[in-house]
N, C-alpha and C positions, 0 to 999 in steps of 0.2 A: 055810236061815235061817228059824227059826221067829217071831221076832220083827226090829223092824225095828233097822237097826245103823248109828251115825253115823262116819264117817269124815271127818277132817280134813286138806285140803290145804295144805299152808304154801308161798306165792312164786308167783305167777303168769306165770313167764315163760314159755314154750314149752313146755316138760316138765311146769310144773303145772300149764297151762290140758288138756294132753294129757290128764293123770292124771285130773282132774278131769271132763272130759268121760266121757271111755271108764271109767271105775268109777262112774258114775252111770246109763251107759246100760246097763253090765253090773246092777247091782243094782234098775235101773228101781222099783218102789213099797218095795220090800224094804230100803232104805237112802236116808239122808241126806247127803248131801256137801256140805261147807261148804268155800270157798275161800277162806284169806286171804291179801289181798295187801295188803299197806303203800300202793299206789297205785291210783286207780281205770283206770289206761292200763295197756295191755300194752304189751312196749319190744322193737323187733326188732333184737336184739344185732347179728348178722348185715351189717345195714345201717347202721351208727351208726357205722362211721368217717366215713360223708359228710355224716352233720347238721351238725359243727360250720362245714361251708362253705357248706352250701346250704342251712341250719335251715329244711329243707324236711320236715315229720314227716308228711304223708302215709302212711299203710301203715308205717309205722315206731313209730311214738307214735298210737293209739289205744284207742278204749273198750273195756275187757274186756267190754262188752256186746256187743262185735260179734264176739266169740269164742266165747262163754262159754256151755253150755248153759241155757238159760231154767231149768231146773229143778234147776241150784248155786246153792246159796246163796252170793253174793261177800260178803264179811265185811271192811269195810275197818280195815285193823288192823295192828298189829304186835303179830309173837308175841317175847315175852320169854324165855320160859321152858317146859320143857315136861317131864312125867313119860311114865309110860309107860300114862298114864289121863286125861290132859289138857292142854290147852296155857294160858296166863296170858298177856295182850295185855296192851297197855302202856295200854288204856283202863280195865285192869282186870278185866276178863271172863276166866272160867276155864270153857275148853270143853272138853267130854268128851267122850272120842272111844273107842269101837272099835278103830279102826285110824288109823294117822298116814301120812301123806305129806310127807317135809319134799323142797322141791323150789323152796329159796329161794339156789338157786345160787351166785353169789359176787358181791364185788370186784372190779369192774375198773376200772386205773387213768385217771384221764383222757387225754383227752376223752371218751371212750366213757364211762364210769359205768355205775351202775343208778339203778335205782328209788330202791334204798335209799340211793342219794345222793341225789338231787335231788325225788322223790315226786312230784308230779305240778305243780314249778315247771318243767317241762325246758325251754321256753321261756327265761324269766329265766339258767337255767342254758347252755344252746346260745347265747345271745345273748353273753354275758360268753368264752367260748372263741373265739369267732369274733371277737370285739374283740380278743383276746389274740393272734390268730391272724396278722390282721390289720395288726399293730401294730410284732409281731415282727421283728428284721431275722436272727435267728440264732432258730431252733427245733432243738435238740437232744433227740434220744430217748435213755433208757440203756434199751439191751434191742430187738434186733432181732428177736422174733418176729414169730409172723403175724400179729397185733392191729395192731402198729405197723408191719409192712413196708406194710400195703391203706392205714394212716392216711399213710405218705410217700405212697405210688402217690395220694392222693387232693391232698395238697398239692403235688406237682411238677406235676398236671395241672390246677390251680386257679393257681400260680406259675412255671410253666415258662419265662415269659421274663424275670422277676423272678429267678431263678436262674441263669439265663445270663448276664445284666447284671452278677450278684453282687450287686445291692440287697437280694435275698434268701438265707439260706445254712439249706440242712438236713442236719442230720449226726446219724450215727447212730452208738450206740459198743456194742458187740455181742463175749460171750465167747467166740465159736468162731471160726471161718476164714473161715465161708459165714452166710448172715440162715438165718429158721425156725428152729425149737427141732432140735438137734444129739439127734435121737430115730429110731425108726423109721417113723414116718408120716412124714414127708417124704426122697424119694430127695435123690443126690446132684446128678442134674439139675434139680432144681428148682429144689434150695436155691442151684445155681449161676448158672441163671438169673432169678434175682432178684437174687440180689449182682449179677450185671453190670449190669443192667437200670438197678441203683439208682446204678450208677457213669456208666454212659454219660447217665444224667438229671443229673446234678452232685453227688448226693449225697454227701458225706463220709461215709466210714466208715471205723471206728475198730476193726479186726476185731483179734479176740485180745485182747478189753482187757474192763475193768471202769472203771467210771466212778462216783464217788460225788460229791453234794453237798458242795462245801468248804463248812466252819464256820463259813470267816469271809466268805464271801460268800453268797449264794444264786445268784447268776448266774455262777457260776464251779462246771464241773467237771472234780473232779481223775481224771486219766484214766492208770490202772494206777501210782495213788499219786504219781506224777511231773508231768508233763505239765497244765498248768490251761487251760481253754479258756472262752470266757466266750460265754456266750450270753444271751439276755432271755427265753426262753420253755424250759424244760427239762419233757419229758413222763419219764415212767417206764413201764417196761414188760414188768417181770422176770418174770411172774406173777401168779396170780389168789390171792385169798383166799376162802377159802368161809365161809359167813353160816352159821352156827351157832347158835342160842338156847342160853340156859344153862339145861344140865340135870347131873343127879348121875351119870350112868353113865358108869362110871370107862374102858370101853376102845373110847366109842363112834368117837372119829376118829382118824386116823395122825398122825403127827407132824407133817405138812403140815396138820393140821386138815380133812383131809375126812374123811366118814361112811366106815366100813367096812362092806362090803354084799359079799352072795356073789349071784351071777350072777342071782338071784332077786328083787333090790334090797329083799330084808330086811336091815334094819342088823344085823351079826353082835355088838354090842356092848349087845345088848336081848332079855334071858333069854324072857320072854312075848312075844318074834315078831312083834309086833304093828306095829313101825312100820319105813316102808320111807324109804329116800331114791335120789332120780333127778335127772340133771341135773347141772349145776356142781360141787353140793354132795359128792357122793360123789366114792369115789376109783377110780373107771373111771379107766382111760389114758387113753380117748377119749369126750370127752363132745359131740364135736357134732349136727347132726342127721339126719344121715346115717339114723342107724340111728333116730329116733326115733319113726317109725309104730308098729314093732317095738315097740320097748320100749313105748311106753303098752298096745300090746294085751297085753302081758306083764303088767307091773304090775296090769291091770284084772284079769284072770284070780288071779291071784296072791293080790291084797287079797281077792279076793272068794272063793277056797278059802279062805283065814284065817280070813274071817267066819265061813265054813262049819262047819271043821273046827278052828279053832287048831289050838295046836301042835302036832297030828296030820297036819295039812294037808300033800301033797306038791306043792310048786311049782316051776314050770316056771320053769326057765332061760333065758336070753334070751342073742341073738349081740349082739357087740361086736370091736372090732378092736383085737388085739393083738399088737404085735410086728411090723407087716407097716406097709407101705405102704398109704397111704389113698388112695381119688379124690379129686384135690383142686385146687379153681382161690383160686390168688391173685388178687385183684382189684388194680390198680393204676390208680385211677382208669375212667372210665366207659368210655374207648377201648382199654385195655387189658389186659392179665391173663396170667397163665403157671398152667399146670398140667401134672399128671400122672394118668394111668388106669392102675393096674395091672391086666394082660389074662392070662389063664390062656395057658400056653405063653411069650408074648411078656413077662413081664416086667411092668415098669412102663415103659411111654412117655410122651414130652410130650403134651400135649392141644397140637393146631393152636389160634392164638392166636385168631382168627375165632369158634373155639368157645369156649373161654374167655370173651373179651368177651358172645359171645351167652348162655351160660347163666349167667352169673353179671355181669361187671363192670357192664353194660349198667346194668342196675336194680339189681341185689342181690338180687334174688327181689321185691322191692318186690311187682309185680304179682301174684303168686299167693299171699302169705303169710298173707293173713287163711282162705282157704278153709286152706290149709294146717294154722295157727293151731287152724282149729274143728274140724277133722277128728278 
């Protein structure tokens, strides 16, 4: 790089603070990195099913300055819109960029949120779900994945004798046999032992069913078009939606609206190569953080051959997990948790529950995530 080249990151959650880091310290005086994120906090997705009981934000909601390399420029802002030579914030400002990074992840339904719901009221926002919470004598989920299996594990161990009593009732209406998404990362044992888990705790579940808000109530859902069940607090939980700006290129996401990216997390829907997407946003199978060291040294390497060479440039490929079974702990509350390791020769096994609770339910990562975070 003969001259100096700007690079713009959009979304600051995990993958953009990553991106943003590691392609700045790859380009060091040779390039400019601008971050923008719609909030001045970074949000530890991970750990936010337990805000709305304990809106305890420690290590969870804090300052992008305590991530963020001293020498990104953070840009507090929303991007609206974006070509393939600039992005348009909703301040107005039209920044030009090199290369693009969109890594403004997704939607997710409440209680959890993002940013891009609540921006940096999350206070106000955690305060209002914990009252709702609270209040509840019936909290129904539609949609038993892993988002909302760790959010019941966190309410049966915050209500567990409010739920025995019956003063309190949590039920879950879910379209397969078994909870967790009916895909390959999670085995047969897993998914089995959460469904019991969730039954031996009181939970109601509604397996084999679809559940939709009736029309003519809001606290009534109708369960496999037949069946009405009336609750005061109805969560949703089918899916994520990914955060997209409006731009003109016609084949940049799938039909689920995530970015389409070849292993190199260049968007294949973007002739001049120039802008990549990582995280939520794209449409990886697997987007958690497993693999995410990887991938930002990936991506730094990548953006900064681009620089280099455009579209001459030959970029490395990056692993992700497809098709197989993931390491993986459900958390259920702070005491407890079920997972799986899948071990060469042996298969996939349970993880002993001991372990479980200790790497993951315990905290959440809470305690290492900001070194993580800056890394």
């Amino acid at each position: 790089m003969t001259t100096s080249k700007t690079v713009v990151v959009v979304g600051a959650g995990s993958h953009g603070i990553g991106s943003a880091n590691h392609i700045k310290r790859e380009l060091k005086d040779q390039g400019t990195v601008k971050l923008i994120s719609i909030s001045d906090n970074a949000y530890f997705l991970p750990a936010a099913i337990r805000l709305p009981l304990t809106r305890d934000y420690e290590n969870i909601i804090y300052p992008l300055t305590d991530v963020v390399d001293k020498d990104v420029e953070i840009i507090k802002d929303e991007v609206l819109s974006f070509t393939d030579s600039a992005v348009t914030t909703k301040s107005g400002k039209v920044i030009e960029f090199d290369a693009l990074v969109l890594a403004t992840g997704s939607r997710w339904s409440s209680p959890v949120a993002s940013t891009f719901d609540f921006g940096d009221n999350h206070e106000k926002y955690f305060e209002e779900q914990h009252d709702k919470i609270e209040s509840a004598k019936h909290i129904l989920l539609i949609g038993g994945g892993f988002v909302n299996a760790e959010f019941v594990g966190e309410l049966v161990a915050k209500y567990e004798a409010d739920i025995k009593s019956g003063a309190k009732k949590i039920s879950i209406v879910h379209n397969a046999d078994k909870l967790l998404p009916d895909g390959p990362f999670y085995g047969e044992n897993l998914r089995t032992d959460i469904t019991n888990w969730m039954k031996e705790h009181g939970v109601k579940l509604y397996l084999n069913s679809k559940g939709v808000v009736s029309p003519n109530d809001p606290h009534k859902v109708i369960i496999n078009g037949k069946e009405e069940v009336e609750a005061d607090l109805i969560y949703f939980g089918t899916g994520i939606k990914p955060i997209v700006p409006e731009n003109d290129f016609v084949d940049l996401t799938n039909k689920q609206g995530f970015v389409r990216v070849d292993k190199t997390f260049q968007a294949k829907g973007v002739p001049k190569g120039n802008i990549f997407a990582i995280g939520d946003v794209n449409d990886f199978e697997y987007h958690g953080l497993i693999k995410r060291e990887d991938w930002s040294k990936t991506i730094r390497k990548n953006v900064a051959l681009y620089l280099k060479d455009g579209s001459k440039a030959k970029l490395t490929e990056t692993s992700t997990f497809e098709n197989e079974n993931i390491p993986s702990v459900v958390s259920l509350g702070p005491k407890h948790g079920k997972g799986q390791l899948p071990l060469p020769l042996f298969g996939t096994v349970r993880a002993p529950e001991f372990l479980a609770v200790s790497m993951k339910s315990k905290t959440l990562f809470t305690e290492k995530v900001k070194k993580m975070t800056a890394r």
